[in-house]
C-alpha positions in Angstrom: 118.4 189.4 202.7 118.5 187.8 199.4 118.0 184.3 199.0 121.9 182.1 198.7 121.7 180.0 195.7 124.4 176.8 195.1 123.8 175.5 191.3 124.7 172.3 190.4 125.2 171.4 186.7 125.3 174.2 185.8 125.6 174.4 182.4 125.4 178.0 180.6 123.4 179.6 183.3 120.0 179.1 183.1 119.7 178.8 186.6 121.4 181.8 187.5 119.9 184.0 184.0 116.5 183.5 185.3 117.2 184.7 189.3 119.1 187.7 187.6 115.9 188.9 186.3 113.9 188.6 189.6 116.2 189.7 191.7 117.1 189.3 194.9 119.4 185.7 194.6 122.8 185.3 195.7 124.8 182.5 193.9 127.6 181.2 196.2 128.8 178.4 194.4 128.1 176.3 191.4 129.7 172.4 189.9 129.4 171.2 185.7 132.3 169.0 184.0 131.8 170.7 180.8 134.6 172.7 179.8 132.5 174.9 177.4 129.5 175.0 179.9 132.3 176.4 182.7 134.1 178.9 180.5 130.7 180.3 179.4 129.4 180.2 183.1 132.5 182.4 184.1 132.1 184.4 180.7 128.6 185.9 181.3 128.9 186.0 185.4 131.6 187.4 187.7 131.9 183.7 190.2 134.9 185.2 191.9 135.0 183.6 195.9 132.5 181.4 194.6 133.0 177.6 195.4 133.5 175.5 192.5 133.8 171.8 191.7 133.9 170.2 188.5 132.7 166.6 189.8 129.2 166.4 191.8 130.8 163.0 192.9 133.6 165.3 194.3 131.6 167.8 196.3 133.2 168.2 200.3 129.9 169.3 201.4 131.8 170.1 204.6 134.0 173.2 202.3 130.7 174.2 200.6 128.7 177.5 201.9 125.7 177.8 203.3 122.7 178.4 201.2 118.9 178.1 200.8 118.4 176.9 197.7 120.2 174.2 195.5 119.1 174.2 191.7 120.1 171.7 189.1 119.2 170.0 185.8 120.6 166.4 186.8 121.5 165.0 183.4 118.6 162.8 181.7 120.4 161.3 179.1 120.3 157.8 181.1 116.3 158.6 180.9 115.7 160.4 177.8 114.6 158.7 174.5 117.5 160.2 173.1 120.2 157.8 175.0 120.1 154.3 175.6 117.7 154.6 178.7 119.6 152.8 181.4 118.1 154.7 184.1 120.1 154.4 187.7 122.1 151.5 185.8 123.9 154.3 184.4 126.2 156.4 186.2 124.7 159.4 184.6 121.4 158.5 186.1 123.2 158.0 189.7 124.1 161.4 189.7 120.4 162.6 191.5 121.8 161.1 194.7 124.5 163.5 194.6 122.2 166.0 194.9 120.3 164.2 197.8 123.6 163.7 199.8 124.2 167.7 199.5 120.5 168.1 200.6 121.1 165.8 203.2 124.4 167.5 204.8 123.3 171.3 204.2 119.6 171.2 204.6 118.6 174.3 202.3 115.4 175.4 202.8 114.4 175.0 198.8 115.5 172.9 196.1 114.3 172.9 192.3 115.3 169.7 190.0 114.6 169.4 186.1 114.7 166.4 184.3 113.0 165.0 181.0 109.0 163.5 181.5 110.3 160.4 181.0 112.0 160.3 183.9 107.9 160.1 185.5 107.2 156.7 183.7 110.6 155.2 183.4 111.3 151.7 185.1 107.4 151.2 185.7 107.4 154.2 187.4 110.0 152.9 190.0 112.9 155.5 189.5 110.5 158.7 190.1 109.1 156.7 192.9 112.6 156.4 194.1 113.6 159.9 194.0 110.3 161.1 195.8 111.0 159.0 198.5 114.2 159.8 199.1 113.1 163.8 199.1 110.5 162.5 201.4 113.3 160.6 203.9 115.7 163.9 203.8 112.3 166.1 205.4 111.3 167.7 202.3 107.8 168.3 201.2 108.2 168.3 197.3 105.7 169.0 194.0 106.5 168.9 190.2 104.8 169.6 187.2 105.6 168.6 183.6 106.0 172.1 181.7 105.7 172.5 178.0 108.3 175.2 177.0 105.6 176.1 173.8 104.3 178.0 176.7 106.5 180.8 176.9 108.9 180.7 173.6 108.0 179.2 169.9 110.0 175.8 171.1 108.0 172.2 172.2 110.5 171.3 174.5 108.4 169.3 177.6 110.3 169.3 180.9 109.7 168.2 184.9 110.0 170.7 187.0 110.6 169.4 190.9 110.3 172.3 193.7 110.8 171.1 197.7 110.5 172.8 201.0 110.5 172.0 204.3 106.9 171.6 205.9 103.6 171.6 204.3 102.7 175.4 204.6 104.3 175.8 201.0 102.3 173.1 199.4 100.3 173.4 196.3 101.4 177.0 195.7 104.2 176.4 193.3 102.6 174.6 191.0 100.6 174.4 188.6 102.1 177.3 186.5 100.1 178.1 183.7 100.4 180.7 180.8 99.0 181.4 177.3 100.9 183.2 174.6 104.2 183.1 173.8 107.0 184.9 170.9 106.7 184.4 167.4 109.2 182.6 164.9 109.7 186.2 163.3 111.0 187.9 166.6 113.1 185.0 167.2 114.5 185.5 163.8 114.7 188.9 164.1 111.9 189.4 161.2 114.9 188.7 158.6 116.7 186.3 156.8 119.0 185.1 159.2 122.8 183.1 158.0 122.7 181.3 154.9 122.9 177.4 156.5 120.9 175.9 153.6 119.3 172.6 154.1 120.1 170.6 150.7 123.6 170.5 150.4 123.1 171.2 146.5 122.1 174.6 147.5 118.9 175.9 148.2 116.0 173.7 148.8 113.0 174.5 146.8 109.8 173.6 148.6 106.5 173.5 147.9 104.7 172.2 151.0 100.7 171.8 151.8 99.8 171.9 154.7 95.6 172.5 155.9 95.0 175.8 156.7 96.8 178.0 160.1 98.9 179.8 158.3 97.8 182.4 156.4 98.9 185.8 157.6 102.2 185.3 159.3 105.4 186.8 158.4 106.8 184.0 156.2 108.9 182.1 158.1 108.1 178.8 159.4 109.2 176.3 161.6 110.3 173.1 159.3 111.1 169.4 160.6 114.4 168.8 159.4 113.5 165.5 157.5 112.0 163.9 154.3 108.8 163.5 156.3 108.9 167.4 157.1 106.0 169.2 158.6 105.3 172.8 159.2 104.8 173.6 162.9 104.1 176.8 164.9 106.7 175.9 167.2 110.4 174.1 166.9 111.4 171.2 168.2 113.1 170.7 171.0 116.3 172.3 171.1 119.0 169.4 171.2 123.2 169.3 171.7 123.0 168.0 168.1 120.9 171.0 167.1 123.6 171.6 163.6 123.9 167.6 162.4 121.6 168.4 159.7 118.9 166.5 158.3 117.9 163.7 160.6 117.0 160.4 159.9 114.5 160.4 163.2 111.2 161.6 162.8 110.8 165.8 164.3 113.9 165.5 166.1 114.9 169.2 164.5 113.1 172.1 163.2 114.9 174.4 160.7 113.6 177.8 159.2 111.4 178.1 156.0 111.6 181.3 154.3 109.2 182.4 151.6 111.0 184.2 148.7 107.7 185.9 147.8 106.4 186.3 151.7 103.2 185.0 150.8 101.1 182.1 151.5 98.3 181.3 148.9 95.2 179.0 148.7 96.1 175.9 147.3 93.1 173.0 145.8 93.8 169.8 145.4 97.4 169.5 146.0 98.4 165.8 146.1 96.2 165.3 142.5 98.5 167.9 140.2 97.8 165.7 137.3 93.7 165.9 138.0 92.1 168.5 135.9 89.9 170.7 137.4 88.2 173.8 136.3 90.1 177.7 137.4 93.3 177.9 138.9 94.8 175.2 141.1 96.4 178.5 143.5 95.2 181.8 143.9 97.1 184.9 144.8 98.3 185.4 148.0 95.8 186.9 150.5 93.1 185.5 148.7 90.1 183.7 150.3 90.3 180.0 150.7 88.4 177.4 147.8 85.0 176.6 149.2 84.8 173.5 150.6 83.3 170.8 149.4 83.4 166.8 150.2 85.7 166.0 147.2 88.1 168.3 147.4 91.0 168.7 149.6 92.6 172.1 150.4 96.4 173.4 151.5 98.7 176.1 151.6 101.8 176.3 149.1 104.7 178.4 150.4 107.8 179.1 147.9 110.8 179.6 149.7 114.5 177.8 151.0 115.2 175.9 154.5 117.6 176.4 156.5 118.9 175.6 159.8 118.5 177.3 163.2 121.2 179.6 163.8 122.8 179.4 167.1 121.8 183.1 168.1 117.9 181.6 167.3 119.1 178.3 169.3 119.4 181.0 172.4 116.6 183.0 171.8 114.4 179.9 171.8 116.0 179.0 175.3 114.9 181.9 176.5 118.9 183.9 176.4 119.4 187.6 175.6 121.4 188.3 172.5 123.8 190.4 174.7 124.9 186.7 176.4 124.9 185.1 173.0 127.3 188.2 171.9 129.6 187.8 174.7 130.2 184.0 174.5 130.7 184.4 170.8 133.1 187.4 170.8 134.8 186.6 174.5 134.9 183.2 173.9 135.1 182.3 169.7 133.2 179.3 170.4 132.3 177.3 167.4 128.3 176.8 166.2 128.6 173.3 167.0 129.7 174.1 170.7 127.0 176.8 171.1 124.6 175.0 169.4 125.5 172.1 172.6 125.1 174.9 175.1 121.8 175.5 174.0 120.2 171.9 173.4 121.6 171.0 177.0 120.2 173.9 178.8 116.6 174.8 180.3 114.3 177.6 179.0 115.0 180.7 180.9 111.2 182.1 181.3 110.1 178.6 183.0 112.6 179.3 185.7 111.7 182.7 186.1 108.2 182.3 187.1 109.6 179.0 189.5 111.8 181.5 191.5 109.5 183.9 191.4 107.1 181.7 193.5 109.8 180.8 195.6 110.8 184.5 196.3 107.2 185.2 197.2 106.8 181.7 199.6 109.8 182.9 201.1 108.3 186.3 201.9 105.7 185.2 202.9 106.3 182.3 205.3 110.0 183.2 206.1 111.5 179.9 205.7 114.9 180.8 205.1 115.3 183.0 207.8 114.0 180.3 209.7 116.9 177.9 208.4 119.9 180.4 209.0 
């Protein structure tokens, strides 16, 4: 019998994405005030008979269904760095004990939570302290892990993960989830030139960046911060609602694409000192062997090419969506970048959740706690 799932805050569906690929979930209901999110939830999954509220604070938990799981990414802006950090003093921040009083009046066997790491530190600690014991009051056993998203997709996006259960037999085996390896800038942009969003507004941007070593043989393109104080990473920023505002003002807030016009990286010598004369060439061809080192001499990269921003297909891709869900919000739907762009930044990465309920799949199977709760 497959496990009932109710998922609040919804958003796009990353929730319900990653069940979809394990299988054996049942969604039975699902709340978000977002217009956008709600259109796109209904867009990409058939929620007919489903029970629906647009207002956690509205929820009859006496009209809701019955199920074993409850799954939500309680908004974080009242803890993230990104707002103004009120914490419970702000309604936003409230909204977790809307998730214990559903807990509290249907009793699922299994919840999972997501919030930002901040959320472990804020107030001295206290609020995370707060929601912990409150789990802990309602019956449920609970663990959580901070999960770097760089893990699974070419995106530094950090993330706590909360899992509970009833009883201690589950413990310890949900977390810690580990993994090595992930995609590759070029297979998120499709090992092309991708849109032409160009980051000077004069017209292309003309950089030449040095940066020590780490990039030599890769496909030429880059992860870029999207600021005067740019860096080039291996993975993008984090993924934000204000992912197309452009060039930021805040230090690796976004990442856009750099594109080499001559797919090359080459040895670069002494790049800060272009007006120190030195003996041979200051760069040599690309694929050519580094300078040799030596205690004077400091050595870089140069790569020739344009920025540009994320496009909102990459945006999905980097949260771990399928192109054919990108495709059908954008031709079903005609949603503008900027409203895709917010679907994306307030979503979770897909592959995270996968592995989470596929450990709760297997728990379940194993110790039969749902069956024990219907």
């Amino acid at each position: 019998m497959a496990i009932r799932v109710f998922d609040m805050f919804c958003g796009v569906s990353a929730f319900r994405t990653a069940a979809e690929k394990v299988g054996g979930f049942e969604f039975v209901g699902y709340c978000d005030n977002d217009p956008t999110a709600i259109a796109a939830y209904r867009t990409l999954y058939d929620t007919k008979g489903e029970y629906f509220c647009d207002d956690a604070r509205k929820i009859n938990t006496d009209e809701m269904p019955d199920f074993d799981l409850l799954v939500g990414g309680f908004p974080c802006v009242a803890f993230s760095q990104a707002g103004q950090r009120r914490g419970f003093a702000d309604e936003r921040g409230t909204l977790f004990f809307e998730l214990a009083r559903i807990l509290q009046a249907k009793h699922p066997a299994f919840f999972c939570f997501e919030n930002v790491p901040a959320i472990l530190s804020f107030d001295d600690s206290k609020v995370f302290e707060t929601i912990l014991g409150t789990i802990s009051e309602l019956g449920y056993n609970a663990e959580w892990q901070c999960i770097d998203g760089s893990a699974y997709v070419p995106q530094s996006r950090k993330r706590v993960f909360i899992v509970g259960y009833f009883g201690a037999k589950c413990a310890g085996e949900v977390f810690p989830i580990l993994r090595e390896g992930k995609t590759s800038v070029s297979e998120i942009t499709n090992h092309a030139n991708q849109g032409q969003r160009i980051y000077d507004g004069r017209g292309a941007a003309i950089t030449q960046t040095a940066q020590g070593g780490g990039f030599a043989g890769k496909c030429g393109a880059y992860f870029v911060d999207m600021n005067e104080y740019s860096q080039i990473t291996d993975t993008a920023r984090c993924i934000t609602a204000r992912q197309d505002s452009g060039i930021s003002h805040r230090k690796g807030e976004h990442s856009g694409v750099l594109v080499e016009y001559q797919n090359g990286v080459y040895p670069m010598l002494n790049p800060d000192r272009e007006t120190v004369r030195q003996n041979g060439p200051r760069v040599r061809p690309d694929g050519s062997p580094a300078f040799c080192l030596t205690v004077v001499d400091r050595h870089g990269v140069i790569h020739n090419g344009w920025v540009r921003r994320l496009t909102p297909r990459e945006s999905f891709r980097l949260m771990g969506f399928g192109d054919e869900q990108y495709d059908k919000l954008r031709e079903e739907l005609h949603l503008s970048d900027s409203k895709l762009y917010k679907l994306a930044g307030n979503s979770i990465i897909v592959p995270i959740l996968k592995v989470i309920f596929t450990k709760i799949k297997e728990l379940d199977k194993k110790y039969h706690i749902t069956k024990g709760q219907n």
